[in-house]
Phi, psi and omega in degrees: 000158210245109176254161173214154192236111160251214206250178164334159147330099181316314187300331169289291191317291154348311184271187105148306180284323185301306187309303201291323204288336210274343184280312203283283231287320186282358193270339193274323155282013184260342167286306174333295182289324161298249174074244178294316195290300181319272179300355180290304200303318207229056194317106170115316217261097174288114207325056173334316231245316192274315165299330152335268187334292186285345148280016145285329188263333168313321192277332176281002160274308165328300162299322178278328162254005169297316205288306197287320173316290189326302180291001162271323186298327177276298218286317163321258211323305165323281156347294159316319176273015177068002175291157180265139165346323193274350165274321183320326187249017197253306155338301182290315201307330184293329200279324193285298179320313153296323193280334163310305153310292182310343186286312181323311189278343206285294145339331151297313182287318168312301203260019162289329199293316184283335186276330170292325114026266204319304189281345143297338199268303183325302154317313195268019181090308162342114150335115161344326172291301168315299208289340152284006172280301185314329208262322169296318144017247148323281188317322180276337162306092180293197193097276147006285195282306192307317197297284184296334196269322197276343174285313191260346180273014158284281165349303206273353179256357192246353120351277202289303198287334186297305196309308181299318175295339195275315179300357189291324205070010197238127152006067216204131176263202205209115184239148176278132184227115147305146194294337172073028155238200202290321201283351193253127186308170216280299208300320178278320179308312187295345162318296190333123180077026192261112200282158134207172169300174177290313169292321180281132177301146111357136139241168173200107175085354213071041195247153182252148197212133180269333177183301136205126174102351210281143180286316189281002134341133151266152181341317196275004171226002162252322153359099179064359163337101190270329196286149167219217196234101167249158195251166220194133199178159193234000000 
């Protein structure tokens, strides 16, 4: 007989994002004012040390809740196939060491974004005054923070379920499933329902993907991404 399983509750995943933007929103106005501050001392001159900074702490946010996602998303699956508990950390040990690296490239990638920013404005003539009205802007914006919470506890949660399902040993397909509204871009819709082994990638858009969220994805297909997996197995 043919079973099937998916990940965690949009309401769980939901409180966990809800949870990261209100952490991500406050580093991003506490950058803001560093900043703002930086530039009034040093006009023209873009804040190396105050970016620096808020990308340790970005990254170390990113790790603290991908790792919590990640362990509901593994610990939902295990459970459902009935597996002992006792895999839950056998799993994560594999998981963390990635999920490290990835905070890591991700953060990097955040305040490389921001930094080109700054230094186009700077550049482009914009007055100092602007350019810290612009920059407060962005930073100040939840929007912003939302944006970053909801892309990576997506990542980590549909991670922790690929890792958990691959760890079973058993036979199993992998089907991609969309929210099926307005909101999901043409390429995961045209996904929807799209079967494969566990191991064999998703194409999407012509992109090969292990799962919604998949990090080596570019940006345009994972960003604010909603779809997830479910798995099938006998």
């Amino acid at each position: 007989m043919m079973r099937k399983t998916g990940v965690i509750s949009s309401q769980t995943l939901l409180k966990y994002e809800k949870r990261m933007t209100t952490s991500v929103f406050r580093a991003n106005r506490a950058l803001a004012r560093e900043i703002d501050a930086a530039l009034v001392s040093q006009p023209g001159v873009v804040p190396r040390v105050e970016l620096v900074d808020w990308k340790r702490d970005l990254q170390a946010l990113i790790f603290k809740y991908s790792e919590t996602v990640a362990r509901e998303g593994v610990q939902h699956i295990l459970q459902a196939t009935g597996r002992k508990s006792e895999a839950l950390e056998l799993v994560m040990m594999g998981i963390r060491y990635r999920l490290r690296n990835h905070s890591a490239r991700r953060a990097q990638l955040i305040e490389e974004y921001l930094r080109q920013r700054i230094t186009r404005n700077l550049e482009s003539g914009m007055s100092v005054a602007d350019a810290r009205t612009a920059i407060r802007r962005i930073l100040n914006t939840r929007g912003y923070a939302e944006r970053i919470a909801r892309t990576e506890t997506h990542t980590a949660l549909e991670r922790g379920s690929f890792e958990a399902a691959r760890s079973l040993g058993v036979r199993m397909t992998k089907e991609w499933v969309s929210r099926e509204d307005g909101g999901v871009r043409p390429d995961h819709a045209a996904a929807h329902g799209q079967v494969q082994e566990i191991e064999t990638p998703f194409t999407v858009g012509g992109v090969s993907m292990l799962y919604p969220g998949d990090p080596s994805a570019p940006a345009r297909q994972t960003v604010n991404c909603r779809c997830t997996v479910t798995y099938s197995f006998t």
